[in-house]
C-alpha positions in Angstrom: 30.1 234.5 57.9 30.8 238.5 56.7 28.4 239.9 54.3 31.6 241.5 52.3 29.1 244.5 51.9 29.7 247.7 53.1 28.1 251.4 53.5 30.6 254.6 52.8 29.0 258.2 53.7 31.1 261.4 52.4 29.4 263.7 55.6 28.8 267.1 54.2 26.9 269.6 56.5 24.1 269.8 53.6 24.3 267.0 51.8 25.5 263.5 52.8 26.7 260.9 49.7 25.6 256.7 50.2 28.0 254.4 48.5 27.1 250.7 48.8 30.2 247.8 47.6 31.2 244.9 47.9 34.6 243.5 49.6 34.7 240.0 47.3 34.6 242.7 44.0 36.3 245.6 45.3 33.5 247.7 43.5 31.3 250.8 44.8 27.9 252.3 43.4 26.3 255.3 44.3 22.7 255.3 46.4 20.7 258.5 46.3 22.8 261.4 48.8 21.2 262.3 52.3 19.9 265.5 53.2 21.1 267.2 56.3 20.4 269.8 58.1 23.7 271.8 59.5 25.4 267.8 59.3 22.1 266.2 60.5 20.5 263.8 58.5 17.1 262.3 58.8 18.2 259.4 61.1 15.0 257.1 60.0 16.7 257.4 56.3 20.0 255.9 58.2 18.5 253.2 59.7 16.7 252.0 56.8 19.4 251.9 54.8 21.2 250.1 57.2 18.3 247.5 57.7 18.2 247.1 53.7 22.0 246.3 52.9 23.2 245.3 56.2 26.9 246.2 56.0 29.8 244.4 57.6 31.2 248.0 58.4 30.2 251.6 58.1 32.9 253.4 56.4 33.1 257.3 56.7 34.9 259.5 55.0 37.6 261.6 56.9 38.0 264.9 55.5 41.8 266.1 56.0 44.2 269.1 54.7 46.4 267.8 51.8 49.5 267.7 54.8 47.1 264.9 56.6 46.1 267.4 59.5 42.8 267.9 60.3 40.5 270.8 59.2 37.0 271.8 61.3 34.5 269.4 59.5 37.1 266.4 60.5 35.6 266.4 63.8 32.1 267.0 62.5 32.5 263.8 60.5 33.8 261.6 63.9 31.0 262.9 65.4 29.0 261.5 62.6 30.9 258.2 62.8 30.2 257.9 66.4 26.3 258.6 65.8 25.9 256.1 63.8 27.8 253.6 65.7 26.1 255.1 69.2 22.7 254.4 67.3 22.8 251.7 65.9 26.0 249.1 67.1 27.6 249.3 63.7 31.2 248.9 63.5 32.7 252.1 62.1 35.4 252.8 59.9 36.8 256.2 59.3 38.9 256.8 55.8 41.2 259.5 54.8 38.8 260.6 51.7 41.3 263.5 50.5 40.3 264.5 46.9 37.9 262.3 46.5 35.3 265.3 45.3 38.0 266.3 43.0 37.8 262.7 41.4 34.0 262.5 41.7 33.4 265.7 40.1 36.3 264.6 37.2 34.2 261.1 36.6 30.8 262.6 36.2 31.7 265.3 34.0 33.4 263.3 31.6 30.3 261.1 31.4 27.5 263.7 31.6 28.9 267.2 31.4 27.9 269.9 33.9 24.4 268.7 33.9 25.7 265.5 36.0 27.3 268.0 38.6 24.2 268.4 40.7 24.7 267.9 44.5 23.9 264.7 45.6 25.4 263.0 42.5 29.0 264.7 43.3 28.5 263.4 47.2 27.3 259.8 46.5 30.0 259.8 43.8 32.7 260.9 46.6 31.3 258.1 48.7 32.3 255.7 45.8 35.6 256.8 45.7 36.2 256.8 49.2 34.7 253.0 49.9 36.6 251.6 46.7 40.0 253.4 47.6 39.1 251.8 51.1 39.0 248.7 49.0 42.3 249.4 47.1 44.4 249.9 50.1 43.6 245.9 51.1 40.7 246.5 53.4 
């Protein structure tokens, strides 16, 4: 039997945003944002998170031009996809997460203002909206 939870990551080359939701609710919350170094995270943080929620499926966002083709950190995000699948056996998911920083950046400053636009709550916010669109398409 499925879990019905899963793990979204919005890869950034400095910061990388944690969503974990739920399939049964179709709902998202942020977890604290990765660091990275030049796309790298601390793969210890990874794998712990990965032990703690044990997702169903991995879902990453893929970052794409608003005409659906692919810009340079599209392939830096597969890569990232396929790190954590070659790492760890997770099944992996990649999502079209076009404007989702738009809409994370729109949610949080309505609720907090500019002083809720720090990094990592803009990236996990981004995660949100890329697992629960994930969600809305029937997924």
């Amino acid at each position: 039997m499925s879990s019905g939870t899963l793990l979204a990551f919005d890869f950034g080359t400095r910061s990388i945003g944690v969503a974990i939701g739920q399939r049964i609710t179709g709902t998202a919350r942020p977890l604290a944002a990765l660091k990275a170094q030049d796309g790298t995270p601390d793969w210890n943080l990874i794998a712990r998170l990965l032990k703690e929620w044990q997702p169903e499926t991995v879902i990453v966002g893929l970052p794409l031009n608003m005409d659906g083709t692919e810009q340079p950190l599209t392939a830096r995000a597969r890569n990232f996809a396929n790190k954590i699948h070659g790492r760890f056996g997770v099944a992996i998911t990649l999502h079209d997460e076009r404007l989702s920083t738009v809409e994370a950046r729109a949610g949080l400053f309505e609720h907090g203002g500019f002083r809720a636009l720090d990094k990592g709550s803009v990236d996990s916010a981004s995660a949100v909206v890329i697992l629960e669109s994930y969600f809305d398409q029937g997924f």
